[in-house]
N, CA, C and O atoms as a printed pandas DataFrame, in Angstrom:
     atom_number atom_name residue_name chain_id  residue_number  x_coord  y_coord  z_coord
0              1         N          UNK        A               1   75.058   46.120  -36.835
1              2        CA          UNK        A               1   73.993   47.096  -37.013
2              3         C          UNK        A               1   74.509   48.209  -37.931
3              4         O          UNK        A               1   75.670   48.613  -37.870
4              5         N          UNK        A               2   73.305   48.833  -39.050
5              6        CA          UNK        A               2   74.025   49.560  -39.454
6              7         C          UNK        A               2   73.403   50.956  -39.841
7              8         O          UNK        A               2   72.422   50.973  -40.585
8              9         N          UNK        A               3   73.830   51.882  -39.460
9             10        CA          UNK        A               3   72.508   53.575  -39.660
10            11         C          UNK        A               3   72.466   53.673  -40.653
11            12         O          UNK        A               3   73.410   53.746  -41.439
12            13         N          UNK        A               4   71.087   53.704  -40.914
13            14        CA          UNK        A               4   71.112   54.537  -42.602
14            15         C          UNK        A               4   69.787   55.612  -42.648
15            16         O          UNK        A               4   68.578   55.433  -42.797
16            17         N          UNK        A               5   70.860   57.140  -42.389
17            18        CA          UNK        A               5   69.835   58.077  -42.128
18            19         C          UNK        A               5   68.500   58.528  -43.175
19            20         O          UNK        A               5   68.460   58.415  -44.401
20            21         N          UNK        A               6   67.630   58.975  -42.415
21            22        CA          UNK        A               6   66.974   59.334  -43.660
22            23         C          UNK        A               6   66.853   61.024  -44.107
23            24         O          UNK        A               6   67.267   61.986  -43.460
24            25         N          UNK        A               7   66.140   61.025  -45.438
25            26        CA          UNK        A               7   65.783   62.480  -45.434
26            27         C          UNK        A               7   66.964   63.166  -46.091
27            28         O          UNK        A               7   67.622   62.701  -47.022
28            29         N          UNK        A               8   67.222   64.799  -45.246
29            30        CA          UNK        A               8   68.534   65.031  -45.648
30            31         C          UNK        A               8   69.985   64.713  -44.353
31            32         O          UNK        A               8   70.966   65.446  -44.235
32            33         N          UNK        A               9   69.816   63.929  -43.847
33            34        CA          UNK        A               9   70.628   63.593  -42.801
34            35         C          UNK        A               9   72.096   62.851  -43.093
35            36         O          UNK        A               9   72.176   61.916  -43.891
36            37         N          UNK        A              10   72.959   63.237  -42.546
37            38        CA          UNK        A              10   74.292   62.775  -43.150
38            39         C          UNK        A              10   74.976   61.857  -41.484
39            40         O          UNK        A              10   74.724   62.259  -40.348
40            41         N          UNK        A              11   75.690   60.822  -41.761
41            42        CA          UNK        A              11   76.180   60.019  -40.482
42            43         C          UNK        A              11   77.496   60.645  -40.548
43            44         O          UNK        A              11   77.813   60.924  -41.704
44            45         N          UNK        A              12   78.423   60.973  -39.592
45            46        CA          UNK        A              12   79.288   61.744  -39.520
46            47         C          UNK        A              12   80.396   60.794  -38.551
47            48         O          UNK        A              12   79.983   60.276  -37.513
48            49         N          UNK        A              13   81.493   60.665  -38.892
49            50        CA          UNK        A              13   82.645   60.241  -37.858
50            51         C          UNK        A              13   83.523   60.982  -37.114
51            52         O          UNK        A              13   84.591   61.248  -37.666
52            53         N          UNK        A              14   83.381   61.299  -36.231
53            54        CA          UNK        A              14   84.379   62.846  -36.080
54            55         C          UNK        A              14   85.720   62.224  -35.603
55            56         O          UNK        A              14   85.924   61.430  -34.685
56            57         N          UNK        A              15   86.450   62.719  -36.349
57            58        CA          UNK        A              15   88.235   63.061  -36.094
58            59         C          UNK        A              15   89.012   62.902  -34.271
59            60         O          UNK        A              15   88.627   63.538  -33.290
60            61         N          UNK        A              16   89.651   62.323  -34.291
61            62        CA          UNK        A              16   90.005   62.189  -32.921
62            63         C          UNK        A              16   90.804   63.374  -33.151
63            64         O          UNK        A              16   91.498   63.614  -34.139
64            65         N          UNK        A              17   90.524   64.464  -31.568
65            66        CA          UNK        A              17   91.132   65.727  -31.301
66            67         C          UNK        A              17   92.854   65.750  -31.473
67            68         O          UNK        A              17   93.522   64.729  -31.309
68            69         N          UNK        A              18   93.328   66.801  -31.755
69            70        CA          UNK        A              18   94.568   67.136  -31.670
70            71         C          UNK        A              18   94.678   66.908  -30.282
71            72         O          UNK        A              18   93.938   67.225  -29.351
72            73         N          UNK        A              19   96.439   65.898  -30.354
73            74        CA          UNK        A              19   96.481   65.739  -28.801
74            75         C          UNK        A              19   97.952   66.154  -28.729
75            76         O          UNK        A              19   98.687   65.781  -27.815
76            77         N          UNK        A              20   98.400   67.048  -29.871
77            78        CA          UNK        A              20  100.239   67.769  -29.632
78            79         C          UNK        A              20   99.941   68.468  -30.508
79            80         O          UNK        A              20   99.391   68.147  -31.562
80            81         N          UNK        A              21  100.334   69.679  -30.096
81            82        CA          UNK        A              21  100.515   70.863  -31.627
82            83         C          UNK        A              21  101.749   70.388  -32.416
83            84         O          UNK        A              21  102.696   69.615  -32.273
84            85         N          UNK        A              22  101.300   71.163  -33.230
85            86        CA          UNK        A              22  102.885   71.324  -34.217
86            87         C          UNK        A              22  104.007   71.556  -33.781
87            88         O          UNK        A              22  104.902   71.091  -34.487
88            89         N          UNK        A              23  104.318   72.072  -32.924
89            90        CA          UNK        A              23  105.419   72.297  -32.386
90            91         C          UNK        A              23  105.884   71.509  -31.244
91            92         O          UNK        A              23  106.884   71.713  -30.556
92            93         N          UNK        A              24  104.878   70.438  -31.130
93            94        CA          UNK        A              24  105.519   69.258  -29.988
94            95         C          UNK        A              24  104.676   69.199  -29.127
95            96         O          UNK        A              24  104.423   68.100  -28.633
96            97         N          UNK        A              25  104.127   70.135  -28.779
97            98        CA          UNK        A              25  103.800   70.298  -27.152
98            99         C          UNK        A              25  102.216   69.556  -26.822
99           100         O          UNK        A              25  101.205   69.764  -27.492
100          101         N          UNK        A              26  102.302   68.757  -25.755
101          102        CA          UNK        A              26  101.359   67.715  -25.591
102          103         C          UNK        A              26  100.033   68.619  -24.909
103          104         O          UNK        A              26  100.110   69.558  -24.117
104          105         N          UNK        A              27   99.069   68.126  -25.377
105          106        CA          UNK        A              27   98.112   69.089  -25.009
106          107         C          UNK        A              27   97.096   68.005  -23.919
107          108         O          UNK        A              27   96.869   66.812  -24.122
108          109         N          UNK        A              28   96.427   69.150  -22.328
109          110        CA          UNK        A              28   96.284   68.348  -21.869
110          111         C          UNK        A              28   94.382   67.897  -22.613
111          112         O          UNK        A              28   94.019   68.195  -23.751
112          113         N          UNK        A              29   93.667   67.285  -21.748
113          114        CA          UNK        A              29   91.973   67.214  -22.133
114          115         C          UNK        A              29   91.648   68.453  -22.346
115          116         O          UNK        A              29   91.244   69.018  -23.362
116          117         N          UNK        A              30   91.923   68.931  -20.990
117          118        CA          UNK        A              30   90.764   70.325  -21.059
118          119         C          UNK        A              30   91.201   71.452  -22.218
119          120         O          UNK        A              30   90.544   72.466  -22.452
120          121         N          UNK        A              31   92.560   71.035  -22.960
121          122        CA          UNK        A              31   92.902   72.045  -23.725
122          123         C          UNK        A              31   93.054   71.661  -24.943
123          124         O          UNK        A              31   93.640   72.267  -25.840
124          125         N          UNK        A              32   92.443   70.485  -24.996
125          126        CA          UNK        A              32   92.399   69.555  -26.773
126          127         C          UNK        A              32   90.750   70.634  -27.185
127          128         O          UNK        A              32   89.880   70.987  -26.388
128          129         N          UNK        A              33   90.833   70.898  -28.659
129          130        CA          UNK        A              33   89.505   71.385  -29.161
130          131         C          UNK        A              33   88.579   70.470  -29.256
131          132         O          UNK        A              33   89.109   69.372  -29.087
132          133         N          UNK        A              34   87.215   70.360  -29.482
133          134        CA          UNK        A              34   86.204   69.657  -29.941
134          135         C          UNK        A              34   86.500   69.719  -31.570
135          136         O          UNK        A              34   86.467   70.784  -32.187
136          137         N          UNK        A              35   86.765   68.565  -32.129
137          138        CA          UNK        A              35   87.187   68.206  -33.955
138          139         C          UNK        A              35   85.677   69.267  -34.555
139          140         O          UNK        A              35   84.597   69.460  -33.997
140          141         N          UNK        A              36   86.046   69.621  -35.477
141          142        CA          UNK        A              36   84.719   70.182  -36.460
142          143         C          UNK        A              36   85.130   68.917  -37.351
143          144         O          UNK        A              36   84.298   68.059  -37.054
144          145         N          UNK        A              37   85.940   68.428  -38.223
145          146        CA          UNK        A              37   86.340   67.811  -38.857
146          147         C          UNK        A              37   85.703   66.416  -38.726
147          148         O          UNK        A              37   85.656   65.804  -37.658
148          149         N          UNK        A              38   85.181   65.927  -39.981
149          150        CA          UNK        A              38   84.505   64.126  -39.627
150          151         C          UNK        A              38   84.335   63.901  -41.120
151          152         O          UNK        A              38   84.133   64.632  -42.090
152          153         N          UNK        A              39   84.530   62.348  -40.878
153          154        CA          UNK        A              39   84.367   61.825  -42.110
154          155         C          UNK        A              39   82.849   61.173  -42.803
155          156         O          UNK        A              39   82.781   60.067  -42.266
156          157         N          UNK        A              40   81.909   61.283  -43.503
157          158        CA          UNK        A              40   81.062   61.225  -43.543
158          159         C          UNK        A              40   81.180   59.507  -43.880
159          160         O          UNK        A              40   81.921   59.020  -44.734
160          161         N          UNK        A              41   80.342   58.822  -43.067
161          162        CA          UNK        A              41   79.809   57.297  -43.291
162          163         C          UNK        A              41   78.370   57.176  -43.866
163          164         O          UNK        A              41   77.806   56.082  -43.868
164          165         N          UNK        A              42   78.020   57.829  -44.149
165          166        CA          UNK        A              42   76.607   57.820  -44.349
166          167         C          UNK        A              42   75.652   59.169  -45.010
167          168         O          UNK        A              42   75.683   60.331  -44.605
168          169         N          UNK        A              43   75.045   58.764  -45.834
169          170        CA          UNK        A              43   73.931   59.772  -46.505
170          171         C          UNK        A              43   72.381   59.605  -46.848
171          172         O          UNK        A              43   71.991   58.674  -47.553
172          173         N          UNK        A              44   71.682   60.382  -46.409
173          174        CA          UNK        A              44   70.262   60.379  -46.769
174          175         C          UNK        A              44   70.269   60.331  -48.269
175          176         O          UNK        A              44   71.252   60.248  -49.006
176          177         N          UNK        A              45   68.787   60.407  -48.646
177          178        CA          UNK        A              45   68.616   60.682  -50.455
178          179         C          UNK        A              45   68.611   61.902  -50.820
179          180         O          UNK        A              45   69.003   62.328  -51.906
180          181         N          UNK        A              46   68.084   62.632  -49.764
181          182        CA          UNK        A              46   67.847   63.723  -49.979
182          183         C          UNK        A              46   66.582   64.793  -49.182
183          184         O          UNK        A              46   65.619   64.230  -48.662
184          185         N          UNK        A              47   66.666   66.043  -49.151
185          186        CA          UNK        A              47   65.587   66.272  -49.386
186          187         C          UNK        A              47   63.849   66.498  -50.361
187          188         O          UNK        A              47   63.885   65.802  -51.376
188          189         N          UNK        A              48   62.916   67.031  -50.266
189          190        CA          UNK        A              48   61.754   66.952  -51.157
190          191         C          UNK        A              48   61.339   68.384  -51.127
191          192         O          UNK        A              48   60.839   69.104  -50.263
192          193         N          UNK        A              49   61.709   68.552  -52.347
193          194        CA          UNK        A              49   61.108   70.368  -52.397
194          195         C          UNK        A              49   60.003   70.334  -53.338
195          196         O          UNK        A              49   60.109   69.571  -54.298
196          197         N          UNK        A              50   59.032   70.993  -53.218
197          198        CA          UNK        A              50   58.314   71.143  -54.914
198          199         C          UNK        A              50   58.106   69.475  -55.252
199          200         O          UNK        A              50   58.329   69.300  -56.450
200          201         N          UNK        A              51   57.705   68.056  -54.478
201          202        CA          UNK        A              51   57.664   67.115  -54.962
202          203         C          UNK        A              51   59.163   66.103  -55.931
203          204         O          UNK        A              51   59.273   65.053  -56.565
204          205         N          UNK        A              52   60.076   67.298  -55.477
205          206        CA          UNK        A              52   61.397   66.773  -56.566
206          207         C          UNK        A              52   62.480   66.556  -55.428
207          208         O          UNK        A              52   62.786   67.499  -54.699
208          209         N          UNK        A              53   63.016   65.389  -55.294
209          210        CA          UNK        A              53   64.565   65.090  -54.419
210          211         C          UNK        A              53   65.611   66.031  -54.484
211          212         O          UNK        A              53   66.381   65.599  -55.341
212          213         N          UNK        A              54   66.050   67.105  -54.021
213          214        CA          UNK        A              54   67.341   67.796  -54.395
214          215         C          UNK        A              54   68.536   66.626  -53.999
215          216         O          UNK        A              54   68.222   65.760  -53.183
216          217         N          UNK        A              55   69.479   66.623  -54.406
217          218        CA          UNK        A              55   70.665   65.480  -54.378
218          219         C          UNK        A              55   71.508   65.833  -53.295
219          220         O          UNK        A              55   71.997   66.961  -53.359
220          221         N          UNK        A              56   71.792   65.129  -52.315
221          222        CA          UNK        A              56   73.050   65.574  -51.714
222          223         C          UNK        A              56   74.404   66.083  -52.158
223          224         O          UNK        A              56   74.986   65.527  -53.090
224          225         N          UNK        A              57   74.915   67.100  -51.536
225          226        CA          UNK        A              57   76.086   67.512  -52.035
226          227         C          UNK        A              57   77.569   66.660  -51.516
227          228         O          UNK        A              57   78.721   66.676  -51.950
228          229         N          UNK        A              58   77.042   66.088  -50.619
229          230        CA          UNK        A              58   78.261   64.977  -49.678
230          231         C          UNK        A              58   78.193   64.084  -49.968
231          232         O          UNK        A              58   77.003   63.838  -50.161
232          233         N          UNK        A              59   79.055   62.913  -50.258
233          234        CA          UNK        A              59   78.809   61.451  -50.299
234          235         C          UNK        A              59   79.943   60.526  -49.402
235          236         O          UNK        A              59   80.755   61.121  -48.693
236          237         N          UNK        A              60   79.942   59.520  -49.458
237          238        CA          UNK        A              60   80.611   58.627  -48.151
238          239         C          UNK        A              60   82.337   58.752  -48.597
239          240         O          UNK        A              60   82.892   58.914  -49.684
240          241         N          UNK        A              61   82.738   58.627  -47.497
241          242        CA          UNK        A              61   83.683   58.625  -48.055
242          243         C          UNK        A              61   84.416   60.633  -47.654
243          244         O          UNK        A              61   85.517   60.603  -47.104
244          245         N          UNK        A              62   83.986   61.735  -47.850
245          246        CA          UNK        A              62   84.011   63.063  -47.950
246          247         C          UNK        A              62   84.505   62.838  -46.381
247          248         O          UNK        A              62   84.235   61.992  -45.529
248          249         N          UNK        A              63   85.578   64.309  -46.428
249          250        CA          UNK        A              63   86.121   64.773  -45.262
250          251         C          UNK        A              63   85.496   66.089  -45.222
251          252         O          UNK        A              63   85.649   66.865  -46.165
252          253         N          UNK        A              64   84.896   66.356  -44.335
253          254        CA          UNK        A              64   84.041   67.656  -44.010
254          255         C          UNK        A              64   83.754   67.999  -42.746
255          256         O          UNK        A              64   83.692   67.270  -41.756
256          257         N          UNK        A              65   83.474   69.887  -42.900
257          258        CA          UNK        A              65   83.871   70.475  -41.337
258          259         C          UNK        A              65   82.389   70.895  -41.041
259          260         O          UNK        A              65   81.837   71.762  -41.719
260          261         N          UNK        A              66   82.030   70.524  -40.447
261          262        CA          UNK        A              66   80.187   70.862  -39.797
262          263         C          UNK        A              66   80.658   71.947  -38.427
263          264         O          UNK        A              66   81.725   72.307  -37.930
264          265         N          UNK        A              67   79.379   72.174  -38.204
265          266        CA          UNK        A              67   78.688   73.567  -37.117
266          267         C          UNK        A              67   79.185   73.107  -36.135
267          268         O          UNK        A              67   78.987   71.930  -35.833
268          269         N          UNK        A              68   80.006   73.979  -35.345
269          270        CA          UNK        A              68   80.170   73.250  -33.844
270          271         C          UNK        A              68   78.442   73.377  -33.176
271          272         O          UNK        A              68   77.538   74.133  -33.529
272          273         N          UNK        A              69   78.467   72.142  -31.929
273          274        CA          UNK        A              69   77.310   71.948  -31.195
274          275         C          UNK        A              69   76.160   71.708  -32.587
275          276         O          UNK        A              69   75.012   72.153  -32.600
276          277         N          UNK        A              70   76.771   70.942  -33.644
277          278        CA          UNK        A              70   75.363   70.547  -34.520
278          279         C          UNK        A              70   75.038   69.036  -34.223
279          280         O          UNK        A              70   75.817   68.402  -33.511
280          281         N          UNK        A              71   74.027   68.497  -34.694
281          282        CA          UNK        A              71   73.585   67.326  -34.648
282          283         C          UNK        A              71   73.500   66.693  -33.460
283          284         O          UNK        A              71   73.559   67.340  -32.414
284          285         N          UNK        A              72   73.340   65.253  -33.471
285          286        CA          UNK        A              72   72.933   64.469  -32.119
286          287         C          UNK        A              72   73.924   63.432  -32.249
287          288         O          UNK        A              72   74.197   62.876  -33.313
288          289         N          UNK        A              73   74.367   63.228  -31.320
289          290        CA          UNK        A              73   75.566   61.753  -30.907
290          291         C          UNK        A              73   74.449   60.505  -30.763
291          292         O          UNK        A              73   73.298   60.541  -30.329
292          293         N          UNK        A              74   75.191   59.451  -31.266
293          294        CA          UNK        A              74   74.725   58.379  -30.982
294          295         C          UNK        A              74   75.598   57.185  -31.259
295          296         O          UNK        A              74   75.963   56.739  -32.346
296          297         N          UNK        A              75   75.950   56.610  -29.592
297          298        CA          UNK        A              75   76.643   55.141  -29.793
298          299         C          UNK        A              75   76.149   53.917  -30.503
299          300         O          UNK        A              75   75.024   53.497  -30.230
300          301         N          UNK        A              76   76.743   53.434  -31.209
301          302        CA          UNK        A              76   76.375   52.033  -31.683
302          303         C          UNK        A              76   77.540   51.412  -31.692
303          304         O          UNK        A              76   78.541   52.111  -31.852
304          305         N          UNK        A              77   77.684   50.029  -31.531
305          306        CA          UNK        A              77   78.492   48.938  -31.585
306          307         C          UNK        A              77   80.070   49.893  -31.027
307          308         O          UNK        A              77   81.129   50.096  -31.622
308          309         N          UNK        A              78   79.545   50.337  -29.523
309          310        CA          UNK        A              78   81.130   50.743  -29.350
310          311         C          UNK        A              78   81.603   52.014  -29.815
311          312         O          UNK        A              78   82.407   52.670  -29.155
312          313         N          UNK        A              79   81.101   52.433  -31.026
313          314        CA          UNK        A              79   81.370   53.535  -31.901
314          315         C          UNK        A              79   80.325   54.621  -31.835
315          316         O          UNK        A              79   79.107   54.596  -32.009
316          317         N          UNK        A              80   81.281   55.707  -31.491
317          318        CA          UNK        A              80   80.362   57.230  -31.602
318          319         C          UNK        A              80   80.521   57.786  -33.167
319          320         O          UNK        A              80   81.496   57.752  -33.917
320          321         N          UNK        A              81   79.014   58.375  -33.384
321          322        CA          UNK        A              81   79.000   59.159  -34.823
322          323         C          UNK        A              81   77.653   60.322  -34.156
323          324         O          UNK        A              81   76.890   60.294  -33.191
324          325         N          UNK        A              82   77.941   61.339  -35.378
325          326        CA          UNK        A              82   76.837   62.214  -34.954
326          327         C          UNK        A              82   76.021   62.219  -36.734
327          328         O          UNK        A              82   76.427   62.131  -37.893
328          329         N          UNK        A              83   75.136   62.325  -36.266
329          330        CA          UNK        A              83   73.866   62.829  -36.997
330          331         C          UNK        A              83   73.608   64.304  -37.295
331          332         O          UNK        A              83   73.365   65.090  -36.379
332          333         N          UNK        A              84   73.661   64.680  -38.571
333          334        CA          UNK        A              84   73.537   66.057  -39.121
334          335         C          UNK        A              84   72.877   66.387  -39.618
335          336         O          UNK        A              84   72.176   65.437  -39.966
336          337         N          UNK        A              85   72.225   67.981  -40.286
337          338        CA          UNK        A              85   71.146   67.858  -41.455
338          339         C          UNK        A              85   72.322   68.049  -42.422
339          340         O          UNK        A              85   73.495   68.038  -42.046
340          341         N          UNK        A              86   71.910   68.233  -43.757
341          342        CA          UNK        A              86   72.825   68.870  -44.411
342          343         C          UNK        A              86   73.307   70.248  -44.235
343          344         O          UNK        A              86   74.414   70.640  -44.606
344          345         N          UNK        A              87   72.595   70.816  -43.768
345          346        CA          UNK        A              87   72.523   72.626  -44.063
346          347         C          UNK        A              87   73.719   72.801  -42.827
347          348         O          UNK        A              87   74.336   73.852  -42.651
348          349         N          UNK        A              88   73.927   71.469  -41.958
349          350        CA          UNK        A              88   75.345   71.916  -40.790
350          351         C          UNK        A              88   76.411   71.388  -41.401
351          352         O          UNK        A              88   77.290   70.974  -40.644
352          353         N          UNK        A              89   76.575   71.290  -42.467
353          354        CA          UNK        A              89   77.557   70.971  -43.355
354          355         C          UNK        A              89   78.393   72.457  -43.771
355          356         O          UNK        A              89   77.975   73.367  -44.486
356          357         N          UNK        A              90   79.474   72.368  -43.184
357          358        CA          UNK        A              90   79.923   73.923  -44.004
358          359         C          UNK        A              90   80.812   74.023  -44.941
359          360         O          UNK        A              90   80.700   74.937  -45.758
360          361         N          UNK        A              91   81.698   73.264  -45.008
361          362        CA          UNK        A              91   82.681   72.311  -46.260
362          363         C          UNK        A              91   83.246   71.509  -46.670
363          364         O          UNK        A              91   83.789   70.901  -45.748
364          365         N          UNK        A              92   83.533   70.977  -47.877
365          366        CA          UNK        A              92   84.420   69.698  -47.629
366          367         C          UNK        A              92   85.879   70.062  -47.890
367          368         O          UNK        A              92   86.297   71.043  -48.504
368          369         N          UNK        A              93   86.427   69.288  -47.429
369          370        CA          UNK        A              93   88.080   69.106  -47.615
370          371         C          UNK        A              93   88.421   68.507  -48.178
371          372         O          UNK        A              93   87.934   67.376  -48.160
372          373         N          UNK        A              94   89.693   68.865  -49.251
373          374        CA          UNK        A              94   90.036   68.278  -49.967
374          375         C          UNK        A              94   91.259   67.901  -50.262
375          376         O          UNK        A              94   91.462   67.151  -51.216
C-alpha cells in the first residue's frame, strides 16, 4: 500500500528518539524527547491560490523539523508516518 497525500500535505517519517546523550548516558522512555526531526516520504502538488498551484517547498527524500503536536499519525503496513500541512513545516536540514 502506498500514501500519496493530497493538496498541500507532506508524508513524514519521524526519526527514532535519542536513546543516549552525547555523553553516554542512557536515557530512560519517559526521558527520551518526542523527534521534531522526519524524513519526508511523500508530497502533495500543492496548494491552489488565485486558480494557480503554488509548488512545494519540500520534496522526498528532505530531512525536516515540523511543529511539535502537528499532523495526524497513521499506521500502515507495520509502519508509523504522520501527515502534515505544509505550513507545519519549519525547516529543512541540511
Amino acid at each position: 500500500m502506498k500514501l500519496v497525500p493530497l493538496s498541500d500535505r507532506i508524508v513524514l517519517k519521524e526519526f527514532a528518539p535519542e536513546e543516549k546523550t552525547k555523553g553516554g548516558i542512557i536515557l530512560t522512555t519517559a526521558q527520551q524527547k518526542k523527534p521534531q526531526e522526519a524524513e519526508v516520504i511523500a508530497v502533495g502538488p500543492g496548494r491552489v491560490e488565485d486558480g494557480k498551484v503554488v509548488p512545494m517547498d519540500v520534496k522526498v527524500g528532505d530531512k525536516v523539523i515540523y511543529s511539535s503536536y502537528a499532523g495526524t499519525k497513521v499506521d500502515l503496513d507495520d509502519e508509523e508516518f504522520i501527515i502534515v500541512r505544509s505550513e507545519d513545516i519549519l525547516a529543512i536540514v541540511e
